[in-house]
C-alpha atoms as one frame of an Amber mdcrd trajectory, in Angstrom:
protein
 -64.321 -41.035 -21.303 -66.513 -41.650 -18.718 -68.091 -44.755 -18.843 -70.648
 -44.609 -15.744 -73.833 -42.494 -17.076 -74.522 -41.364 -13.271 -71.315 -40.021
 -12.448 -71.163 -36.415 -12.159 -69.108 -34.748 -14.834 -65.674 -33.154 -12.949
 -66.233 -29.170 -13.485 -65.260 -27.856 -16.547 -62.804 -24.603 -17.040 -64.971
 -21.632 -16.635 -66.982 -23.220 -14.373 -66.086 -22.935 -10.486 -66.709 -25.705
  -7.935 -69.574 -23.718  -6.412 -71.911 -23.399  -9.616 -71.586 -26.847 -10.403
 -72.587 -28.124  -6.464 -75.574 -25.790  -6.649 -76.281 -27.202  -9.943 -76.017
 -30.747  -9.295 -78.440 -30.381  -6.097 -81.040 -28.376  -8.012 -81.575 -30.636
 -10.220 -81.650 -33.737  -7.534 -84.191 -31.450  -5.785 -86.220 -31.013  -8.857
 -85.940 -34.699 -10.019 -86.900 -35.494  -6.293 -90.480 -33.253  -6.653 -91.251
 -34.872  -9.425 -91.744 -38.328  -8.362 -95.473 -39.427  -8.079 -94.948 -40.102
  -4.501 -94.438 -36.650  -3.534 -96.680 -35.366  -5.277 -99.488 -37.743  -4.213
 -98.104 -36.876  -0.353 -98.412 -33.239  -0.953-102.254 -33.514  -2.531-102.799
 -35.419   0.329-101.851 -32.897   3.231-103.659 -30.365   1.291-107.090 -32.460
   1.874-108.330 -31.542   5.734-109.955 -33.928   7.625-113.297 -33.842  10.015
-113.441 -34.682  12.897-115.156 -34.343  16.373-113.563 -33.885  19.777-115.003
 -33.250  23.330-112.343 -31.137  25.005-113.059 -30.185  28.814-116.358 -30.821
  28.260-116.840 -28.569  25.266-117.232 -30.220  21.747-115.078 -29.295  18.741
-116.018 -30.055  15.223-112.800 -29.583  13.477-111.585 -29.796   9.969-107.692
 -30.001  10.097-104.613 -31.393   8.365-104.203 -35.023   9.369-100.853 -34.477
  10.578-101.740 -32.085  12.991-100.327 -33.195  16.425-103.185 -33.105  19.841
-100.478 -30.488  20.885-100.392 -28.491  18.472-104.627 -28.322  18.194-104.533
 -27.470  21.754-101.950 -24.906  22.037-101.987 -23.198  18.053-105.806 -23.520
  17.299-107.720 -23.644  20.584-105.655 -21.277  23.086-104.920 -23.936  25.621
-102.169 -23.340  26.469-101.803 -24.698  29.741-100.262 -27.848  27.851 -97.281
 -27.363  27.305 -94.921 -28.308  24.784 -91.583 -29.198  26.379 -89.013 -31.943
  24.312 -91.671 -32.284  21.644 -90.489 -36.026  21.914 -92.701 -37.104  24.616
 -89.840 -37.267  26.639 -90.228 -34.643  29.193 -93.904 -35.260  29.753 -95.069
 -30.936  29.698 -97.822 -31.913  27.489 -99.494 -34.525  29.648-103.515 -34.677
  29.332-106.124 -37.283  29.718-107.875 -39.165  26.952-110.901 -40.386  27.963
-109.142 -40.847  31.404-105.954 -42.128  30.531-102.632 -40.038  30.683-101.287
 -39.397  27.504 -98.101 -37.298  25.683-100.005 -35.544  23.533 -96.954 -34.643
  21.412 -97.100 -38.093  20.216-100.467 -38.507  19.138-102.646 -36.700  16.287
-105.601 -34.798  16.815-107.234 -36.720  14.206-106.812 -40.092  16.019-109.185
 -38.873  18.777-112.365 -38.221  17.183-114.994 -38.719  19.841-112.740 -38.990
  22.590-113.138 -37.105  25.561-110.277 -34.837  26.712-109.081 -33.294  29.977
-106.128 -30.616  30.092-105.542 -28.641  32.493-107.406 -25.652  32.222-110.993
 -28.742  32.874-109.682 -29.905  35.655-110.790 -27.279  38.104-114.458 -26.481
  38.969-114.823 -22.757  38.037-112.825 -20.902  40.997-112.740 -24.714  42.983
-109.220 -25.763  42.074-109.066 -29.806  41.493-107.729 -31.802  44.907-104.477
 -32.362  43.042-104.002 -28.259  42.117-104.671 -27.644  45.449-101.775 -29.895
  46.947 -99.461 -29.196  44.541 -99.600 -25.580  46.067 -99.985 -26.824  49.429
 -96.862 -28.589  49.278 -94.699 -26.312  46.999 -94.884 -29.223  44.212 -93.668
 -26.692  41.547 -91.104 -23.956  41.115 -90.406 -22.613  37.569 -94.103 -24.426
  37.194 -93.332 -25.394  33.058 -93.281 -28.711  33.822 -96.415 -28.317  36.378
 -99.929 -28.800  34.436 -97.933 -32.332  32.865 -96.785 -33.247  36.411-100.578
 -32.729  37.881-102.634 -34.294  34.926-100.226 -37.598  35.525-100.832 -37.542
  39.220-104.901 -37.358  38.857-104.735 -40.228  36.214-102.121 -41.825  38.216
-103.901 -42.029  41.673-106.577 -43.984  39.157-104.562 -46.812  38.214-103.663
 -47.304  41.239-107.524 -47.760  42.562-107.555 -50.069  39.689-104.782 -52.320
  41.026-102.617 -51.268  37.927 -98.963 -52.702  38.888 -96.006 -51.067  38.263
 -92.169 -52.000  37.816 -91.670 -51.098  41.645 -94.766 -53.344  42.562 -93.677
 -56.419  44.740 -95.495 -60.071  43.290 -97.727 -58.471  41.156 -99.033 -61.622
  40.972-100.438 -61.594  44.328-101.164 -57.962  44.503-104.753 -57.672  46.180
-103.822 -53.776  47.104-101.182 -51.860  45.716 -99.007 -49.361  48.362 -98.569
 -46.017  47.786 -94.811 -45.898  48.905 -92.438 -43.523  47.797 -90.981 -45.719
  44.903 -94.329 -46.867  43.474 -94.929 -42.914  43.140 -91.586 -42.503  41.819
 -91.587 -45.165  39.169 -95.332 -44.112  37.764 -94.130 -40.587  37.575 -90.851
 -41.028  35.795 -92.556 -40.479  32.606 -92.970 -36.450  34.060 -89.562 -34.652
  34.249 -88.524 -31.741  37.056 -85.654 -30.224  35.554 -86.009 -27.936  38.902
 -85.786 -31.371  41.065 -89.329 -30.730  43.333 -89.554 -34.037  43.108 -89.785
 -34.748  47.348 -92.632 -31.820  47.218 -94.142 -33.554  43.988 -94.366 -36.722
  45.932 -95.941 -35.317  49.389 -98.587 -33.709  47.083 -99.563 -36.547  45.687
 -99.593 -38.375  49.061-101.985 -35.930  50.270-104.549 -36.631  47.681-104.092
 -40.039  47.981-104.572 -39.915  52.020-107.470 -37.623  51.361-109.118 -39.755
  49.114-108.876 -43.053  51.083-110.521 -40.947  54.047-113.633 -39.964  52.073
């Protein structure tokens, strides 16, 4: 006799090894549904959420599911597609855009965390027909050749360019604790750009773009 109540009873004659599997996980499955838990999770996905966003300088009043990803609202419910969703992991860093400034995955965050922020994707960055500094270079210098990884790479660079006028130090920064002006060099670009990934490797063109701007904008 079996003595342990939650041991599975061995299948009986008449009864092959597939039924009782498929038996034995339906009812997990249903015992599983049925704990308050769930159930109180599922209620609470089916309740939207309102909320207000300012998205290239157009504002949204949205009522979504709470687990909706900035991504997602972007690419599924607005038509912005510029963002793009690469690794989905914020790994790869396709879906770059900037949050009140700031460079952000926007894989990672959800759309309901951001009520009243201001965002920037791509598609704002430009002036009407005036392509942004950074869109121009990018072309200038060839920064781009499948171009899936492009609208990430660019939105980084613009916020990027800002830190640096900030005197935001990086890992390649030299005595940060001395730092009175931070140098553009090729490995401070590097390093504050690793967070964008070329699987096409334009990474020398990505650079001389962004050098460009940078030059351009310490002449002005």
């Amino acid at each position: 006799m079996n003595s342990n109540p939650d041991q599975q009873t061995p299948p009986s004659e008449g009864v092959n090894r597939r039924e009782f599997v498929g038996s034995v996980v339906t009812s997990s499955l249903a015992a599983t549904l049925a704990t308050p838990a769930v159930a109180a999770e599922r209620d609470l996905s089916a309740t939207p959420v309102t909320y207000s966003i300012t998205i290239n300088g157009q504002k949204h009043e949205l009522q979504l599911d709470s687990r909706v990803t900035l991504l997602d609202l972007l690419r599924e419910r607005l038509q912005l597609t510029g963002t793009k969703k690469g690794c989905d992991h914020g790994q790869c860093g396709a879906c770059t855009v900037l949050i009140n400034g700031t460079r952000v995955n926007s894989c990672l965050t959800f759309a309901v965390m951001h009520d009243g922020d201001e965002i920037t994707t791509i598609e704002g960055l430009a002036h009407g027909n005036e392509l942004h500094p950074m869109q121009a270079a990018f072309i200038e210098h060839d920064g781009f050749q499948c171009g899936y990884c492009t609208q990430g790479q660019i939105c980084s660079a613009v916020a990027m360019l800002e830190e640096v006028k900030r005197g935001a130090p990086s890992m390649a920064t030299a005595n940060i604790a001395e730092v009175t002006r931070i140098e553009l060099t090729d490995q401070e670009i590097a390093e504050r750009m690793s967070g964008n990934i070329c699987r096409c490797a334009a990474y020398p063109n990505i650079v001389a773009a962004i050098r460009a701007v940078q030059e351009q904008e310490s002449r002005a």
